[in-house]
Each structure stands twice: as C-alpha cells, then as structure tokens.
N, C-alpha and C positions, 0 to 999 in steps of 0.2 A: 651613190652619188660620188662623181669623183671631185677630187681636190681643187680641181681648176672652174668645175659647175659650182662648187658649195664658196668657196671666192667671189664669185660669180653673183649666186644669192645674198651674200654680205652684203656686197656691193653695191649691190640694187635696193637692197632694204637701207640702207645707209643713205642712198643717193634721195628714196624717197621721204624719209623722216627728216633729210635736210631739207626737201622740194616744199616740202607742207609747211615751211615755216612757223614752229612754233614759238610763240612767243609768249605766251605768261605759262608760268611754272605750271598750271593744275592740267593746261593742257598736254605737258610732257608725258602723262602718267598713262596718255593713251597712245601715245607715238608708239609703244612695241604694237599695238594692236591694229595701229594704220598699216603700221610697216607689213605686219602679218598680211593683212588685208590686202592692199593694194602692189607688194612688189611683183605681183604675174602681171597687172593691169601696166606698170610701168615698163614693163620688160616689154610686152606688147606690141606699147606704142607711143613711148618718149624714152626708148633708151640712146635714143640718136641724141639727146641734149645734156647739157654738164651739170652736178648735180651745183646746187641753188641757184641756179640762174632764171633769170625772170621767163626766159624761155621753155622752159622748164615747168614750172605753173600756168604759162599758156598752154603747153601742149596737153598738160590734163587738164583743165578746165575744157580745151578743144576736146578732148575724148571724152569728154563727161558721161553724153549716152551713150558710149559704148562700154564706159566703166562697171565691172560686175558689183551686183549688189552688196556685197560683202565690205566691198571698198567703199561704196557711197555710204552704205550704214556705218561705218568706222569713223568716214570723212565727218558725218554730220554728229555724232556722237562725241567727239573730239572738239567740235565749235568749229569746224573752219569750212564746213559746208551748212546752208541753212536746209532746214528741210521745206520750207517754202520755195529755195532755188531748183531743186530738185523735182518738186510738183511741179514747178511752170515750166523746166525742162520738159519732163513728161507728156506736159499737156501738147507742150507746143511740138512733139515730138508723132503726135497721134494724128 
C-alpha cells in the first residue's frame, strides 16, 4: 500500500466514524469496528460528501441496500441501525 492509498484509508475511516455520529460513550467502543466495516462501503459511494455533514448520513442511509453485510452488522451492533430497519428494507427490497 502506498503512502498516499494508506492516507487515503485513514481518511475515509475518519470520515466515516465522524458520519455515524456517535453519541453516548458505550457506543464509541464499537466505532473502530464500524469504521473497519464500512470504509470500502463509504469509499464506494459517499465519498463525494464532507465528512459529518448531514449529507453525508443521507447518502448512506441512501446506500443502505447496497451496503455490505459486514457494515450493516456493525451499523446495527453499534445502536445506530435497528435491525428491524434493515428487515423492512429487505423486505421492501424483494
């Protein structure tokens, strides 16, 4: 990896543990494991937006079903996706 791609990956897991806005401390504890999860999902397909901008939560909420599992198990794991949101995505997706 070069020096400018691994920048690159900071950046993007930076951008998304701010996107996720966490706000009570217990949830902090899983931000490395979001950020693990979801900075390919962000690179994707919101890295066109600034990181904590409300725009920025629209655009993954917008990606939702196309967000890999890995990320939605993280998101909902962490509190800030329900897994009932995710089922009715689903459904309404079939």
């Amino acid at each position: 990896m070069t020096r400018t791609s691994t920048a690159r990956t900071i950046l993007a897991a930076a951008i998304v543990t701010a996107a996720m806005g966490f706000q009570v401390s217990s949830a902090s504890a899983y931000s490395a494991a979001v950020t693990r999860a979801c900075t390919g999902d962000y690179l994707s397909y919101c890295s066109h937006t600034m990181p904590g901008s409300s725009k920025l939560t629209q655009c993954m909420r917008k990606a939702g079903p196309r967000l890999s599992r890995g990320c939605v198990g993280a998101l909902v794991k962490a509190g800030l996706v329900s897994k009932s949101e995710v089922n009715r995505r689903a459904a309404a997706a079939r």
